[in-house]
C-alpha positions as CSV (number, residue, x, y, z in Angstrom):
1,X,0.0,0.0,0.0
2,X,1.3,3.4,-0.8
3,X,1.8,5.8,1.7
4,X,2.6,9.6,1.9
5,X,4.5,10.7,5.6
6,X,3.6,14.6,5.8
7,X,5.4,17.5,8.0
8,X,5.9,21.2,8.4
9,X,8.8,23.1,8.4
10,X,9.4,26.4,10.4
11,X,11.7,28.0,7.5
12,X,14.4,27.2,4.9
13,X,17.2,25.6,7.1
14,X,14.9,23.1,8.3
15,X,13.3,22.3,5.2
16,X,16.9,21.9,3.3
17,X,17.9,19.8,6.3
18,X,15.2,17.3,5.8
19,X,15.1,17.3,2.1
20,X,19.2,16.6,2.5
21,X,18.3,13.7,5.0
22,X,15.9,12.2,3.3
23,X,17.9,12.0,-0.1
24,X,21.1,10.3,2.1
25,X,18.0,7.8,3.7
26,X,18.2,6.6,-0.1
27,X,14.5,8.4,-1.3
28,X,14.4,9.3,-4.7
29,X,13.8,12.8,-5.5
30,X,10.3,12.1,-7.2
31,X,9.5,10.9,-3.7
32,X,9.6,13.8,-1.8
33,X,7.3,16.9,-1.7
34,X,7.9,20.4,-0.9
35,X,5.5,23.1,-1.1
36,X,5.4,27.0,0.7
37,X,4.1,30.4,-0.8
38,X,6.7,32.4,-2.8
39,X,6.4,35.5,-0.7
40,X,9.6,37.1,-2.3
41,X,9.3,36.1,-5.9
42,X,11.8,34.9,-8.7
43,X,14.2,37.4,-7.9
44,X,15.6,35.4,-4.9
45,X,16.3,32.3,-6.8
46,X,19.5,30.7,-7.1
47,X,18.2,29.1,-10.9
48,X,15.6,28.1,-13.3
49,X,14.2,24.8,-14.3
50,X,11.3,24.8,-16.8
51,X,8.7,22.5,-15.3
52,X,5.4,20.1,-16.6
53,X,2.8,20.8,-14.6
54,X,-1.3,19.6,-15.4
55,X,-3.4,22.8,-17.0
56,X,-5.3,24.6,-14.0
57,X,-2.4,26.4,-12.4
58,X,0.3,28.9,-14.0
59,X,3.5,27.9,-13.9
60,X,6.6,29.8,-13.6
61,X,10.4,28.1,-13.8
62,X,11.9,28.1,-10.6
63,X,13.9,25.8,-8.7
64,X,15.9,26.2,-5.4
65,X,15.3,28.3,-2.2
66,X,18.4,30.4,-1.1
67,X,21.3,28.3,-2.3
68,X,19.5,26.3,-4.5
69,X,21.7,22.6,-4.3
70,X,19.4,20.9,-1.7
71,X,15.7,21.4,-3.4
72,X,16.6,22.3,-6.8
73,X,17.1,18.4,-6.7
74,X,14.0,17.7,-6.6
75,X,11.7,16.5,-9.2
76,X,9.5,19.3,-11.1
77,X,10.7,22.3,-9.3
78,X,8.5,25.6,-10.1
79,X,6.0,27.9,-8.9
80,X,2.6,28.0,-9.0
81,X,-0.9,30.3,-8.7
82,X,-3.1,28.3,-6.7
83,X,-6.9,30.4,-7.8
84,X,-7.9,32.2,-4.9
85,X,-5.1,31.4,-2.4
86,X,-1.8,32.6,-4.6
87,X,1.6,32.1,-5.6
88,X,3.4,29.1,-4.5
89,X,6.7,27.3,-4.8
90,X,6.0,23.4,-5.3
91,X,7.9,20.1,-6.5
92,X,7.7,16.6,-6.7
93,X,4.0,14.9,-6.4
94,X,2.6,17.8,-4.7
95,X,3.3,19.9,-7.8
96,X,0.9,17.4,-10.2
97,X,-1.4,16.9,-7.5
98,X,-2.2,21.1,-7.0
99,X,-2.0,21.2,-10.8
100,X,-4.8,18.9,-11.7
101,X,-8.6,18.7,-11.5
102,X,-8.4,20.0,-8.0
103,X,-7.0,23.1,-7.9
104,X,-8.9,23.5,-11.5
105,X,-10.9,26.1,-10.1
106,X,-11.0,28.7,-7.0
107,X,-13.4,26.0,-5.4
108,X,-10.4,23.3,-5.0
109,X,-7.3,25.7,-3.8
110,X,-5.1,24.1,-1.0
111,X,-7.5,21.8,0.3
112,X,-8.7,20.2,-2.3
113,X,-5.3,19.5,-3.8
114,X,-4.1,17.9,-0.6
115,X,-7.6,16.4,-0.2
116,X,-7.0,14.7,-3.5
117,X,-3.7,13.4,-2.7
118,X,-5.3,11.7,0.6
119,X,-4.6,13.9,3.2
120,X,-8.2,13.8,5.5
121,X,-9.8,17.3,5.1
122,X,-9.4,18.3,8.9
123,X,-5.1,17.7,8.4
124,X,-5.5,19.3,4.6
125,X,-7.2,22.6,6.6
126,X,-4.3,22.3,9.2
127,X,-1.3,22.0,6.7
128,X,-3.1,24.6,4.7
129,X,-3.8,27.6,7.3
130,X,0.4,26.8,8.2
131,X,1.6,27.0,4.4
132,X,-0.3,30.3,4.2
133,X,1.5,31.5,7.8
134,X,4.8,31.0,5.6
135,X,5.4,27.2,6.6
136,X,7.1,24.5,4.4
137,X,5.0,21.5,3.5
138,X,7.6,18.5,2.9
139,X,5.7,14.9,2.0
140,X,7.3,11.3,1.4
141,X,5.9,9.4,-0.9
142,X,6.3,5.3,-0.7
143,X,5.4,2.0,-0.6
144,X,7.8,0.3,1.8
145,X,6.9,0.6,5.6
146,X,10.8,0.9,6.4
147,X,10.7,3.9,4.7
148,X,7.4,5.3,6.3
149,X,9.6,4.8,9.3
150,X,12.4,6.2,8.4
151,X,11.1,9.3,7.2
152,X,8.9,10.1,10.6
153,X,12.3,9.6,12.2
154,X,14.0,12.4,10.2
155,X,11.0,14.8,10.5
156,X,11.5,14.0,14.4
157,X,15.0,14.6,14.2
158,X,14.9,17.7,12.4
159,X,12.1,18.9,15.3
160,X,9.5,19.3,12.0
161,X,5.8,19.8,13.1
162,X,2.3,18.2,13.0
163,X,3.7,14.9,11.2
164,X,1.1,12.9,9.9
165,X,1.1,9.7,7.5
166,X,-1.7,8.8,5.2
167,X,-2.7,5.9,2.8
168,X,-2.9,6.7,-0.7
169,X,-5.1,5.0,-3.3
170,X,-3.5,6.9,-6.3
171,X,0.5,7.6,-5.0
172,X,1.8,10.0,-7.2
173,X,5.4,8.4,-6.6
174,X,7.1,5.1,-5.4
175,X,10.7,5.1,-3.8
């Protein structure tokens, strides 16, 4: 059974920190999610990427967060307007998932992206109300309950926030 292992992150130390660990724990980049509102735009951006992303959101090409080495290695790097809510920064599943059919109109914003990725609406309303406050999303996408373990343990380690796991029926990505 797939599952996705959820936590926030207070800013962009933390969030590099625990994108770093998780890529040394052996996940593949197309396994891990990060997403956060781009509060200081393009301009602040180490590099571009170009990115495929589902109709229903712009896209922008951007990839990396300060430095740039830690998350611009992650899968599908770019930005986002999410209707109704605004820009963000997203990559890896998260990115398709806010890109498709649920985000399609100001109805689905936030929610219903992480809704449709399987994240219970009362934890989509929580992880949504702290991406808004400026908090990083970061997700783990597998299959393999080692790895649903060792993720928790590196969001614990890195003292992330509201960790949650959930079973998917459609997982964007296996590690």
């Amino acid at each position: 059974m797939n599952t996705a292992v959820y936590c926030i992150a207070q800013n962009q130390t933390q969030t590099e920190n625990i994108v770093d660990s998780l890529k040394n724990a052996g996940f593949s980049n197309d396994a891990i999610s990060v997403l956060f509102p781009d509060k200081s735009g393009t301009r602040d951006f180490a590099h571009e990427q170009n990115t495929k992303m589902p109709e229903g959101a712009t896209t922008g090409g951007i990839a990396g967060m300060g430095t740039g080495a830690i998350l611009g290695w992650l899968a599908g790097i770019g930005s986002l307007a999410i209707p109704g809510v605004g820009p963000f920064i997203a990559a890896g599943p998260i990115m398709a998932a806010l890109g498709g059919a649920a985000v399609g109109g100001a109805a689905g914003g936030l929610i219903g992206g992480l809704v449709g990725m399987g994240i219970p609406e009362y934890e989509a309303k929580l992880y949504d109300g702290k991406v808004r406050d400026g908090n990083i999303l970061i997700s783990v996408h597998t299959n393999q309950s080692d790895q649903v373990t060792a993720a928790k343990e590196i969001f614990e380690r890195e003292k992330a926030t509201d960790i949650k796991s959930t079973s998917e029926s459609h997982a964007p990505a296996n590690s």
